[in-house]
N, C-alpha and C positions, 0 to 999 in steps of 0.2 A: 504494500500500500504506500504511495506517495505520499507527502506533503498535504497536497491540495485535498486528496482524497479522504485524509484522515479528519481534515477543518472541518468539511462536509458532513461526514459521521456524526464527530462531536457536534455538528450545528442541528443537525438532524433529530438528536437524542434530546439534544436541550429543548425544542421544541416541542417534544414529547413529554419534557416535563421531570427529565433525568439529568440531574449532574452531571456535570462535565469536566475535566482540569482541563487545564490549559494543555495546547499540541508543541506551544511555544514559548521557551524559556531563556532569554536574551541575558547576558549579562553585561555589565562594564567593569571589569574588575580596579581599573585604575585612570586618571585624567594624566597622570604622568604620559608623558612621549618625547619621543626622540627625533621627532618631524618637526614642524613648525609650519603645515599647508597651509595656503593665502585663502582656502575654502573654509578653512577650519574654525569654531569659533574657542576651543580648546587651547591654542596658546595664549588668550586671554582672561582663562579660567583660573581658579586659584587650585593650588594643588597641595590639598592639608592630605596629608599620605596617613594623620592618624584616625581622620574619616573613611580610608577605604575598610569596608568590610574584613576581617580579620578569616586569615585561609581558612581557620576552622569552622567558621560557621558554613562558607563557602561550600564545602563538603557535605555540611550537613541540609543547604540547597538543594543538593543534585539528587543526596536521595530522597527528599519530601517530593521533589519532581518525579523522580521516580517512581513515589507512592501514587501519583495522580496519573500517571499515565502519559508524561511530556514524553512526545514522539520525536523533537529536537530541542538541542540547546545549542545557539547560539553563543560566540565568547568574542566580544571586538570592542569600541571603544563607542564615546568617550574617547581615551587617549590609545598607549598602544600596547595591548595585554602582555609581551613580552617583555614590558620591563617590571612585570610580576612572574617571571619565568620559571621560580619555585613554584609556582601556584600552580601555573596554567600546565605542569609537567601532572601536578596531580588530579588538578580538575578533569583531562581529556583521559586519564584514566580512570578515574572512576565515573565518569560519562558513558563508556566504554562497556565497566564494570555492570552498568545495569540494563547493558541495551540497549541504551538510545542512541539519537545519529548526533553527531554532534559535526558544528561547522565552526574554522578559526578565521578571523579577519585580522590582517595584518600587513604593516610595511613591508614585508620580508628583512630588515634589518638585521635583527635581532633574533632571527629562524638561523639556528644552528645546523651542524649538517647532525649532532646528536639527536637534536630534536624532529629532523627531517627523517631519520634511522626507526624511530620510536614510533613515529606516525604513521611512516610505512607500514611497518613491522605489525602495529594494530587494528590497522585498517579503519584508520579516522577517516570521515566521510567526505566533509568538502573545507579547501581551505581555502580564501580568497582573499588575493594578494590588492591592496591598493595601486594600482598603476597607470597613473595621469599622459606619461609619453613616451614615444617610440625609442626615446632614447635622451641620453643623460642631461643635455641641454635643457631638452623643455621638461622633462619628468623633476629636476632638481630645483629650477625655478619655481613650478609649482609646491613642491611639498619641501621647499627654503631648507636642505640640507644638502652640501656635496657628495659627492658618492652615494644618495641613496639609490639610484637608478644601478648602479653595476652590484649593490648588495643583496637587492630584490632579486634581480637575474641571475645574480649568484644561487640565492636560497631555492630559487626555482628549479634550477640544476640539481642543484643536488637531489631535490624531493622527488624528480623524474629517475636520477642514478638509480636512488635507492628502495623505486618502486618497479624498476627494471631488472636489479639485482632479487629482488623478493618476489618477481613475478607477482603484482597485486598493479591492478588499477586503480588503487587508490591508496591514500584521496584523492577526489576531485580537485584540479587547481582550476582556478577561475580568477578572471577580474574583476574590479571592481575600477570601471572609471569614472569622475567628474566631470562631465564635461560643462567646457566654459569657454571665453572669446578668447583665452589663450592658447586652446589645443583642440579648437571644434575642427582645423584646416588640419590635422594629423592623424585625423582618426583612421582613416585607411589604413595610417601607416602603425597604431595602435594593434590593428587587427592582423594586419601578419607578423608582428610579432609573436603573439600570440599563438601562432598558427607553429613557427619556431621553436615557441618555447613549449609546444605541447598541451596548451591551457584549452581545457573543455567547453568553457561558456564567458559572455563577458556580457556585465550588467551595465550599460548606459546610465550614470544616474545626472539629468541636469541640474547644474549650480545651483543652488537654495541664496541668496544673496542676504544674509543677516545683519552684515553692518556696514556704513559707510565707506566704510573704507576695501569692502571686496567691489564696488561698483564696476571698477573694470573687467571683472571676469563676467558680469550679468551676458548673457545669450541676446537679452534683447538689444543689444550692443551691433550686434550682428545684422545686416540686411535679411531677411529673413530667405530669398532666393538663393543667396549665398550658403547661407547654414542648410537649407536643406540640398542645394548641390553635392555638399559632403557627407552629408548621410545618407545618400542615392551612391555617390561610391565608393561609402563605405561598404554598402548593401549589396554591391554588385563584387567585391571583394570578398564581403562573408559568403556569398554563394560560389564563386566560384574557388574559394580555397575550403569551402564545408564548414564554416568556423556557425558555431552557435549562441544565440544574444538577444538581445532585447531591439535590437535594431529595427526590425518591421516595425514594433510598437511607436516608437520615436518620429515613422512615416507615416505613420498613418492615424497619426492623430489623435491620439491616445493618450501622450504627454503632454506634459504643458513645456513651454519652453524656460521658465524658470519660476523662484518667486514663491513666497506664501500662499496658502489657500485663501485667496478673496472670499470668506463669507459675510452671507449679506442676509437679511431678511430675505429676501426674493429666491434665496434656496433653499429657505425653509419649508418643509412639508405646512401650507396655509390651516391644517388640521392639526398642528401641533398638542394644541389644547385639549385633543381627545386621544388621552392617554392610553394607550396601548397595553392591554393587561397580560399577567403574569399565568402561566410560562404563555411568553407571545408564540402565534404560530407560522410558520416555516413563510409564510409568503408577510408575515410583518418585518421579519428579520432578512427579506431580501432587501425590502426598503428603507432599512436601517440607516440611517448616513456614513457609519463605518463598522465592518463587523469586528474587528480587534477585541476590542472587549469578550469577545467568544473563547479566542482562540490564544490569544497573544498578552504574555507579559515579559516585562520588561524592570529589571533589578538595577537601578542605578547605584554608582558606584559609593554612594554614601548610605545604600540602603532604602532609599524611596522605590516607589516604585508605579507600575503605570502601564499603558495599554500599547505605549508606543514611544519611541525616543522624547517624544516633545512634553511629556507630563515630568517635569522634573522639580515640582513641588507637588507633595499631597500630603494626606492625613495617614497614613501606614509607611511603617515602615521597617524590611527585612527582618533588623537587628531584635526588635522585640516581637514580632509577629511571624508565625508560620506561613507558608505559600497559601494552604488550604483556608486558612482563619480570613488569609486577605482573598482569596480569589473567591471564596464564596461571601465574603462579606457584605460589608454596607459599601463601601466602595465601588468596588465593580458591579455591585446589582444596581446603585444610581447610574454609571457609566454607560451600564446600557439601553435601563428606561430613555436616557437622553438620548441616545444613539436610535433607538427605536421611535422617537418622536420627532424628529429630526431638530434637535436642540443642543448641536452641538461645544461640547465647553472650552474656554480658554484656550487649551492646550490646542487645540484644533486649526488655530490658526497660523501657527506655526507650521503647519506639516506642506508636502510639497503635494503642488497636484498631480504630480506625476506619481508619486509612488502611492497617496490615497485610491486614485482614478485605478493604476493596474491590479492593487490587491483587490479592489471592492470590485470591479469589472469581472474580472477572471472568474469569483468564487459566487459573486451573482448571476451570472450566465451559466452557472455550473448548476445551484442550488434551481434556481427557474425550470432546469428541463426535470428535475426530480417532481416538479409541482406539477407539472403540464404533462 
């Protein structure tokens, strides 16, 4: 069973009136990093290291996740999880330890060829390297470190050795790129690297532009005939080298080009007012404004926690609360009434249209042909 498959289930069950845990279990184990990306809002974070969650309890995360049922756990940033590299050697094996799929995000910096030996060896699932460009010029400017671009390609190396050496396809290595007006005209050349270096899939994700001063990377910077010239061949590139991506999505209209979620009244469900009751059913929760709340949480790195990166104040919090106390709480069962009446909160506005529009798209079209 996939991912998407398993969301499905649990959404299926809930609206039958059956608990559910969560499918998705994200962590940020640290703000510390060893990058400094001009995307990032993390270099202007404060970094009290005696607010990170402490590795024990960490442990004791994975298996309450375990008790519920999390089909994945996610481990990336925030900052850059291997500069908690004691941790993240024990987290991905006891991730391991209980069966579930687990996925690493990272610069490849700080990816050892030890730790590239260990991940082979156990068959961690997908790891997804941050990689802005083709090569050391533009990849270094963006994420404002020398040499990260030949350390990446290094770690990448090595994790193909010694998945060749151990006969294992995995993990998965994947990208993860930004794109933005400093590296929209490379993409092409993004994707055969890619192709090079053996990487299975590459996620496009557009620039989120959060403060003043990334204005220059904004997309809508760009003529818009121009930017999508580059992702027509980029597109003609991923077809004909077979490389796998989010790139259709990006043509065809699906993403936004950059930017916050503009909500406004006028995308409010005008019924708001007629509250949707408990346990709602399979066709309220297609028209929920986001399904996360379902499926998906998210442990920030001091212990908050939330439905998706952008909730990083609330009222629960890891260190004195269990997963189960918070995921069935008062919390996430308002989370969702509002989600279900199309009332959505704060945090919301922050999030990108692009990555709201593809989860909610993909799993409502999924969910709809089960109704019909």
């Amino acid at each position: 069973m996939c991912l998407d498959e398993n969301i499905l289930d649990r959404i299926k069950k809930y609206s039958d009136g059956k608990q559910q845990g969560p499918a998705v279990l994200e962590l940020y184990p640290t703000l510390r990093c060893n990058s400094r990306c001009l995307a990032c809002l993390v270099p202007g974070m404060p970094k009290d290291i005696l607010s990170e969650i402490p590795s024990e309890r960490y442990l004791e995360i994975i298996r309450e996740a375990s008790e519920l049922g999390v089909y994945i756990c996610y481990i990336l940033g925030g900052g850059e999880p291997l500069c908690r590299a004691d941790l993240i050697y024990d987290l991905v094996e006891k991730i391991k330890y209980y069966k579930m799929k687990g996925m690493l995000t990272t610069n490849g910096m700080f990816l050892s060829e030890s730790l590239a030996k260990i991940m082979a060896a156990m068959k961690w699932d997908f790891i997804h390297f941050s990689v802005d460009g083709p090569d050391a010029y533009i990849h270094d400017q963006l994420r404002g470190v020398e040499g990260a671009f030949e350390r990446a390609v290094e770690a990448i190396r090595s994790l193909n050795l010694w998945k060749k050496r151990l006969s294992t396809d995995k993990p998965s290595i994947e990208f993860n790129t930004v794109l933005s007006a400093r590296n929209y005209h490379v993409l092409p050349r993004i994707f055969r690297l890619s192709k090079e270096q053996n990487v299975d899939y590459i996620t496009i994700i557009p620039v989120i532009i959060h403060l003043e001063k990334m204005q220059d990377l904004d997309l809508n910077n760009i003529p818009k005939e121009e930017l999508l010239k580059s992702l027509r061949e980029t597109r003609e590139v991923a077809l004909a080298l077979k490389i796998n991506s989010n790139i259709e999505d990006l043509l065809t209209g699906r993403f936004s080009q950059t930017g916050v979620n503009p909500i406004t009244p006028g995308m409010l469900d005008d019924n708001a007012k007629d509250e949707v009751k408990a346990p709602p059913k399979l066709v309220d929760i297609c028209k929920a404004y986001c399904l996360k709340p379902w499926y998906h949480l998210v442990i920030q790195t001091d212990g908050g926690v939330g439905p998706c990166c952008n909730f990083q104040e609330n009222e629960c919090n890891i260190t004195n609360e269990g997963i189960r106390e918070i995921w069935f709480g008062d919390y996430f069962n308002n989370l969702r009434k509002l989600m279900l009446n199309r009332q959505p909160p704060p945090g919301c506005l922050k999030c990108s249209q692009t990555l709201q529009a593809d989860g909610n798209r993909r799993l409502v079209e999924k969910l709809s042909k089960s109704i019909s």
